[in-house]
N, C-alpha and C positions, 0 to 999 in steps of 0.2 A: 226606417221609413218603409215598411209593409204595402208592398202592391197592391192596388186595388184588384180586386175581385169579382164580386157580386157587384157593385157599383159600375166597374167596367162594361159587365155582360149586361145593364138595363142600363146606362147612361145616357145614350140616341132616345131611348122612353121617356127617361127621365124629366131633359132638356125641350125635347123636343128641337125645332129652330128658334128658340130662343135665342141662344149664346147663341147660335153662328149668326143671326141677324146682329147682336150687339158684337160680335168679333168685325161681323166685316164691315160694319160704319167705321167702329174706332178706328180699324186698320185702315181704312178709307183716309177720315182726318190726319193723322200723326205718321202714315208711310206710305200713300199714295206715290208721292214724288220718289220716294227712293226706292220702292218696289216697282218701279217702271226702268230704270236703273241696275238693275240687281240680274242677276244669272241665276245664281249655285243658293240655295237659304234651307235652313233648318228650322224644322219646327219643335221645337224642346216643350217633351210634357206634352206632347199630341194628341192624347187621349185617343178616340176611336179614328182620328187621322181626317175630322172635315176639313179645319184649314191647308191639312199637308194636300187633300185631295183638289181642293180649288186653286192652291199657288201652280199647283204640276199642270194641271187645264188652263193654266195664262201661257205656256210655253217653259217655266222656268227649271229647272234641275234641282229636285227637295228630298232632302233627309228628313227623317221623325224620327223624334226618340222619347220612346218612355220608358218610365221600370215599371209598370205591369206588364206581363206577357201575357194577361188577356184583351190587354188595349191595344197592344202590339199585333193580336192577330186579328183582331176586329178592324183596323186601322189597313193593314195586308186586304185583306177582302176586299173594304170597301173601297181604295184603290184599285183592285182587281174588277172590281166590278165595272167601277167608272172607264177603265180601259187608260188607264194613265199609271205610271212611270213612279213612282214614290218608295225611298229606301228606306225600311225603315228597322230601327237599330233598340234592342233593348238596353238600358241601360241609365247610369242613377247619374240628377242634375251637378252633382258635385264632379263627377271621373268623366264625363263622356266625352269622347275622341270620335274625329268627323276623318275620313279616310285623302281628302282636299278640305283646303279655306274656304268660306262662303262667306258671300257678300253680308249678310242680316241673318240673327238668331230672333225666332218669333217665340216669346213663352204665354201663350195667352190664357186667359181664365184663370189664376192666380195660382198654376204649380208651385212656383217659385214661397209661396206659403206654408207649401207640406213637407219645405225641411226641416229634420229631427232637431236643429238646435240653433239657436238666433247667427253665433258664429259660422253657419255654416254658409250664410248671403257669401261670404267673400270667397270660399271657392266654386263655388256656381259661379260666381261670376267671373273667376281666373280660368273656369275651362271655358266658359264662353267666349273670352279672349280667344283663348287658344285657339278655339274653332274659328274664328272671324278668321280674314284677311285685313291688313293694317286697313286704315280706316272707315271700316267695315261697322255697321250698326245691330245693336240688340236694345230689342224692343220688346217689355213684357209689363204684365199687370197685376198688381196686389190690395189684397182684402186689409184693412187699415188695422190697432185697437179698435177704433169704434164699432166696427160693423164684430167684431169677437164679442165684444161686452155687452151691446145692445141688439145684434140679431139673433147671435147662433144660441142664447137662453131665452126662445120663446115662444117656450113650450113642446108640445108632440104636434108632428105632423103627420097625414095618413097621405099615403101614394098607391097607388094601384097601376097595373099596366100587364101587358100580354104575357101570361108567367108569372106573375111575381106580384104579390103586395107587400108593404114596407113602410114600417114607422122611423120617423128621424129628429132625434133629438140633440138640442146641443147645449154648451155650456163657455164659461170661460172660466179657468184656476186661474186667480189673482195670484198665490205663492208661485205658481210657475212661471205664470207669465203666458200662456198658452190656452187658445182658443180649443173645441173639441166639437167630434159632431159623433152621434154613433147610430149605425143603419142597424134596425132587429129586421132582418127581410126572411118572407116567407117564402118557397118558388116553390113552384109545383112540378113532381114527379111524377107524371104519369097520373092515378087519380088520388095521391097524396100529396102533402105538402110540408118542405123541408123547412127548419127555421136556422138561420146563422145570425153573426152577429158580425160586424166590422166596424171599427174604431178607427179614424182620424182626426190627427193632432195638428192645429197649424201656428204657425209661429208670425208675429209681426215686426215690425221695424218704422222706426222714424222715419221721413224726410232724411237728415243729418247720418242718419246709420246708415241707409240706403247710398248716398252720396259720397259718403267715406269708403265703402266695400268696392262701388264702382271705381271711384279714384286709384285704391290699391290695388285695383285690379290693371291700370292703365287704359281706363276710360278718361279720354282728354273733356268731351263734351257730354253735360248730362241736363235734360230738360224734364221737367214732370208737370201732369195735369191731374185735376181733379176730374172724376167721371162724367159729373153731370157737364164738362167741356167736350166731350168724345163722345157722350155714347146717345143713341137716339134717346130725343126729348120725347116719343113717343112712348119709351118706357120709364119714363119718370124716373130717372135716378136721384137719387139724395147726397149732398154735398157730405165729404167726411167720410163715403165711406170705401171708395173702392181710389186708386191713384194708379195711372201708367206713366211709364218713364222712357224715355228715349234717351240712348248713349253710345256715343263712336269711340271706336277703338283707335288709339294713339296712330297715328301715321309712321 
């Protein structure tokens, strides 16, 4: 699972407030109640650190962990900047260790898809345990089959932004089983312009897989929605393609 890199360093560009306007509805609907509730929470997969920056300004106590360490320092900053409290820890969804329990692990925008192999949902999900405190909730969001097979092949897209332009292609290998995207970005040095390449692979999972991985993980309760249930009707989401799941840890 190769960190992101260039992706990381334009991602805030990228997104703009998009995702965090659709993070913080969903999160609104499915963990209003229990984030009113909650102390100590972890945001797994944090990327540049917006949701770990908004939990830490309610008052709460937040870890972030990614494994890029340019997410990681991007994430640093703009907690620094905002003048708020956020710890944050590099390190990969499967192994990571929280130094105390917290109440809720947040993984949102579908990290939990860029594991290297279908097998690997059920230890992400046993260190998430881990991290929790017994009956403690994790809350995260995943890109379906469908949105692999019928979004990410179609076609090249151009992107441009301060620094940096960037073509994004994607695909789905039926023999693998695996969705792909791959960024050709240009940035510019001074008054040339450098060209890289980075590849992401992601991987999906049933309902039934999902439910099985959390189970063995000692997830007692496990709820799931379709997106166009959570996320603003303002951005038109389409049924089938994106699912978030809500699950407490055994007491």
């Amino acid at each position: 699972m190769a960190p992101y890199k260039w992706v990381a360093q334009f991602y805030d560009q990228l997104h703009g407030d998009d995702a965090g306007k659709m993070n913080r509805y969903a999160r609104g609907k499915i963990l209003g109640a229990i984030l009113r509730r909650a102390r100590v929470v972890c945001d797994l997969g944090c990327g540049t650190g917006t949701t770990a920056v908004e939990l830490a300004r309610r008052g709460l106590r937040v870890y972030a962990v990614d494994l890029s360490p340019v997410m990681c320092r991007l994430a640093r900053e703009k907690a620094r900047r905002a003048g708020v409290d956020v710890r944050v820890r590099c390190a990969d969804l499967r192994t990571f260790r929280l130094p105390e329990p917290v109440d809720v692990v947040l993984c949102e925008f579908n990290p939990m898809n860029h594991l290297p192999r279908k097998r690997d949902i059920t230890r992400a999900a046993r260190a998430v345990a881990r991290a929790l405190r017994p009956g403690g909730w994790f809350y995260f969001d995943l890109n379906t089959l469908r949105t692999m097979q019928e979004l990410y092949p179609s076609g090249a897209h151009w992107f441009e932004g301060r620094g940096f332009c960037m073509v994004l292609r994607g695909g789905y290998d039926k023999r693998r089983g695996k969705g792909w995207l791959e960024f050709e970005w240009f940035v510019r040095e001074g008054r040339l312009w450098r060209r890289h390449r980075e590849r992401v692979e992601d991987c999906w999972w049933t309902v039934a897989e999902i439910r099985r991985a959390l189970r063995q993980a000692r997830f007692a309760r496990v709820r799931h929605w379709d997106a166009v249930k959570v996320r603003p009707p303002a951005m038109h989401p389409r049924p089938g393609f994106d699912w978030y799941f809500l699950a407490q840890k055994e007491g």
